[in-house]
N, C-alpha and C positions, 0 to 999 in steps of 0.2 A: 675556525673550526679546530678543535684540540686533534693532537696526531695519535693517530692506535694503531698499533701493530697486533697482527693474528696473533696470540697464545701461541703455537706450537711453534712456530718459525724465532719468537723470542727464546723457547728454549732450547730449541737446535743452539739459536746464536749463543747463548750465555754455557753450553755444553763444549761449542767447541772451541771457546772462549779459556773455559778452565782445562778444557784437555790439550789444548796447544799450551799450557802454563807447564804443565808438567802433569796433570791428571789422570788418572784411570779414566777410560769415559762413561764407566758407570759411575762412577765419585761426583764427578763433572756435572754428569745429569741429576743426580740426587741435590748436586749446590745449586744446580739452576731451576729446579722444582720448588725448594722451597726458599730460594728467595721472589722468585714470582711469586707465589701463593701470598708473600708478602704485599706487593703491588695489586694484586686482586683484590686484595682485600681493604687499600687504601694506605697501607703503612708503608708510605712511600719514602721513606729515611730509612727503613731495615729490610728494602729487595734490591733491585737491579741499584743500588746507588751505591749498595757495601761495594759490587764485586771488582769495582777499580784497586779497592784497598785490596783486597781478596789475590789478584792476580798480582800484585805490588810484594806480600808479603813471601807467595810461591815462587816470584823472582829474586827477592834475597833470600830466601831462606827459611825466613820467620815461620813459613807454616811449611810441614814437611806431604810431600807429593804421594807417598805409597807407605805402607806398610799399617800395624795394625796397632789396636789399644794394650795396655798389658793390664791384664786381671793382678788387682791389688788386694782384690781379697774376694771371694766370692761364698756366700753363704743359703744360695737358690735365693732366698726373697731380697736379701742384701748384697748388691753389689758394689763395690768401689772400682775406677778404672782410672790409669792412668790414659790420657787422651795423646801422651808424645807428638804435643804440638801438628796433631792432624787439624784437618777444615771440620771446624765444629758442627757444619750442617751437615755432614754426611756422616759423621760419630753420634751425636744425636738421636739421627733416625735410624742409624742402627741400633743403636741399644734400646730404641721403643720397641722394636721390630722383635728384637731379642725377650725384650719384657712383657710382651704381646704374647709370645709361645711360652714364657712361665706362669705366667697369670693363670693359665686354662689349670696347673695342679698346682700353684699356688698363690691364691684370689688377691694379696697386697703385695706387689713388688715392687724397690725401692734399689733407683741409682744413683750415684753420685761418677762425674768424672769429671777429674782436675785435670789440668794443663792441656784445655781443650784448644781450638779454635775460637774466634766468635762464633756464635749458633745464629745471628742473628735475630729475626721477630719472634718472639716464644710463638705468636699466634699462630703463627704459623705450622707446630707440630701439633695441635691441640686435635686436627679432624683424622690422626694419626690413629687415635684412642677413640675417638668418639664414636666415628662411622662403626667400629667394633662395637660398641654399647659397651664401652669402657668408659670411666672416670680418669682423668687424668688431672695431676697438680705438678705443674713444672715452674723451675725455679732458677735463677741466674747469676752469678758476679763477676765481677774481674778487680780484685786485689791493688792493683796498679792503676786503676781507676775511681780515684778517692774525689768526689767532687760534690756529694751532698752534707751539706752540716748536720749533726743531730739539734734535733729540739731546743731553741735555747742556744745554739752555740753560732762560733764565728768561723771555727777549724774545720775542714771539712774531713768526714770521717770515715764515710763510709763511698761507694758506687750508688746509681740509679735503681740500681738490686728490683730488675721487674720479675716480678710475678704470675702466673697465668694460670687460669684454671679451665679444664671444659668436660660437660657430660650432657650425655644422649638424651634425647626427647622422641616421642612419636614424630614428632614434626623436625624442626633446623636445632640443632645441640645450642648447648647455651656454651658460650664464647669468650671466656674473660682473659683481657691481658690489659697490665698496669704497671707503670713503673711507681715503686715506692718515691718519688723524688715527685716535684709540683711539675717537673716538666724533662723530659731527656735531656742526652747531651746532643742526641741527633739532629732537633729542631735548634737547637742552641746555635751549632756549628753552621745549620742551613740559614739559620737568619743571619747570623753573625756574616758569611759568608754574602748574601745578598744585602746587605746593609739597612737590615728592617728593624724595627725593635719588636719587642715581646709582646704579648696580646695584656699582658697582666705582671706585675713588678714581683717576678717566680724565682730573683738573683737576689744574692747580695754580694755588696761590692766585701774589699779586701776588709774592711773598717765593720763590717755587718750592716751597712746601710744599704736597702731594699731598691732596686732599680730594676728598669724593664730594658735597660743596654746588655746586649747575650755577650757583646765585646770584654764587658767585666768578667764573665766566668775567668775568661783567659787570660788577663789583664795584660802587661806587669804593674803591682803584683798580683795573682789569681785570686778571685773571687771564687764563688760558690754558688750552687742550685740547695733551692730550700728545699723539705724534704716535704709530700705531698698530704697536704693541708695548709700550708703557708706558716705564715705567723701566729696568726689563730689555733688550727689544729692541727698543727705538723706533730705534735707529740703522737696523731694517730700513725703518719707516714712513718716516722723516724721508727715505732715498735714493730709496722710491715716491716720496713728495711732490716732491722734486728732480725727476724723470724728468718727472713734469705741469707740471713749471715751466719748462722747458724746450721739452718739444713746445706747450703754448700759449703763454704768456710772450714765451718766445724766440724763437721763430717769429713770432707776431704783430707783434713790435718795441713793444708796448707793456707789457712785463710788470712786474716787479719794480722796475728802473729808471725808468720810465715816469711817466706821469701816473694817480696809483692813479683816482682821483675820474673820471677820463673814460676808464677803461679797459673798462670795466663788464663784462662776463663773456666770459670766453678759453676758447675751444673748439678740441682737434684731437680729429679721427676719422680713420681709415683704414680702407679697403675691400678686403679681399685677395680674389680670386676664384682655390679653387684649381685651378679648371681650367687655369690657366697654368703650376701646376707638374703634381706627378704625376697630378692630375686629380682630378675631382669625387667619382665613385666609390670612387676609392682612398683620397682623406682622409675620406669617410664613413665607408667601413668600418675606418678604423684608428678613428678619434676614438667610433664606437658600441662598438668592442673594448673599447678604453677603458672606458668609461661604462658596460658591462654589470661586467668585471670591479670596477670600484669599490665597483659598488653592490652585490653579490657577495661581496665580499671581509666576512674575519670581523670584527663590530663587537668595540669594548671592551663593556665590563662594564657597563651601564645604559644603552648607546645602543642601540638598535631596530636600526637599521639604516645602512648606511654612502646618504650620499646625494651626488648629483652638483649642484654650483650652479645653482642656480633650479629642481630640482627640489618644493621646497616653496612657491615661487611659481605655478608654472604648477601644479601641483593647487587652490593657492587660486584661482588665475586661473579657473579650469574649475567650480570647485563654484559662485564668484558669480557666475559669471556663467549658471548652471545655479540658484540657489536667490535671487539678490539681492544686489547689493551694501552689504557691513556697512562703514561710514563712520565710521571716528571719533567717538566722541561731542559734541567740539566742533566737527566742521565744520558741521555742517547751520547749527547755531545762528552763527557765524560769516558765514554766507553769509544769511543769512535778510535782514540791514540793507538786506545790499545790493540782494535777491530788492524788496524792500519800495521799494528807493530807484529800480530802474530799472524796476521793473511788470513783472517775472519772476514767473508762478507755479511757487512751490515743488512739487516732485514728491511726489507719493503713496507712501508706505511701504508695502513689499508683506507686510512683518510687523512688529510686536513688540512 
């Protein structure tokens, strides 16, 4: 029987986790909301599995415990923010929080903040915007994390540079989040780490030859993740992956060109409200038309049913947190050193 632990008792632990690191324990809890939201939702490499790295970085340094962003430029709908190396999940949701109360007087607001933390699973801030009947498009890199090739090539160029986009429906918001790359670095590092290979040969080694060993990313000497299309049609991935380098990168003024090492993770989001155009109700009811006809519409030949993005997260979302959340097998055990190092009691398994 797989082990679940209650929802709130994981985020107590993951709260008082980061506030014995050094946290505010509002901070604390903000990191431990949305990296859960991540495991609820299935993306089980970008929640409770970061926060080893997470409490590693606030113990040397790397991420700084208190204080705030510095406004780099502020224009009401344009923002830039320097992030001084805070926890990207709680800079984040602030600034949605913030773009949330601009939006109401003026309808597109648009952030950018450089030298963030990681922000972990974009999925994760998407119901941030939507429950408001807001549109959201959020967007990601880290400079220092060059590990996708463009189209055609052997050099790796760019990051995993994901994506995410979500907005409201009468019924469950439509939920997209994608890395531009054929596969993360985080399933890479997990297979790599349990000694599995790849479902599909999404590498290439140092030479440009295509393999399903995730041990080649890292070689010596490194290899590369193709960029998401493969071989065939990565030239679509690699122009996604341009579009995130661009809105953060280029935006930021610290991107590609930049200082990779002190660039540390480039974040844009946008906030559309469509009440400013034909209005709230009217793009409800087109975007639910939508989404009923997709889902509706006749499957292939061995697919059950046609589905709409994130609808197989939000039912996962709903049953664990209705039955317990099922966690990774190597997180708990990951996190225990630390449970152990800062006087955290580990939370009680409700089954297995």
């Amino acid at each position: 029987m797989a082990v679940r632990y209650e929802y709130s008792q994981l985020v107590e632990f993951a709260t008082e986790l980061g506030h014995k690191a050094g946290l505010p324990r509002d901070r604390a809890e903000v990191q431990a909301e949305v990296l859960l939201e991540a495991d609820l939702m299935g993306h089980t490499t970008h929640g409770l599995n970061l926060l080893p790295g997470f409490l590693k970085e606030l113990e040397t340094g790397a991420l700084a415990k208190t204080g705030d962003p510095t406004v780099i430029s502020d224009k009401r709908s344009a923002i830039l923010w320097d992030g001084n190396r805070l926890p990207g999940t709680w800079l984040l949701t602030r600034a949605i929080a913030e773009a949330r109360e601009r939006v109401k007087t003026s309808p597109i607001v648009s952030v950018v903040i450089r030298r963030s933390g990681h922000i972990a699973a974009l999925s994760s801030y998407l119901r941030q915007a939507t429950e408001r009947g807001l549109i959201i498009l959020l967007a990601a890199t880290n400079p220092a994390m060059r590990t996708v090739v463009p189209a055609g090539g052997i050099e790796p160029m760019l990051a995993p540079n994901p994506i995410a986009f979500g907005f409201p429906t009468d019924e469950d918001p439509i939920l997209i989040d994608i890395s531009t790359s054929a596969v993360a670095n985080g399933w890479v590092r997990r297979w790599t780490k349990e000694g599995k290979r790849l479902p599909q040969k999404w590498l290439q080694d140092s030479s440009g030859n295509l393999t399903d060993n995730p041990a080649a990313l890292f070689g010596p000497p490194p290899g590369a993740l193709l960029p998401l299309g493969g071989v065939e049609l990565g030239h679509k991935g690699f122009a996604l992956g341009l579009i995130v380098e661009a809105l953060t990168g280029g935006l930021s003024g610290v991107g590609h060109t930049g200082n990779a090492k002190d660039a540390g993770n480039l974040v844009y989001f946008q906030l559309v409200d469509p009440n400013a155009f034909a209005g709230s109700a009217e793009f409800k009811h087109d975007s639910t038309g939508l989404a009923q006809a997709c889902r509706k519409s006749k499957p292939r030949e061995g697919v059950k049913s046609v589905r709409m993005p994130g609808d197989g997260a939000l039912a996962l979302c709903r049953s664990q947190l209705r039955d317990g959340v099922e966690l990774y097998p190597s997180i708990m055990p990951d996190l225990q050193p630390w449970a152990a190092k800062l006087g955290v009691a580990a939370p009680r398994a409700v089954s297995e």
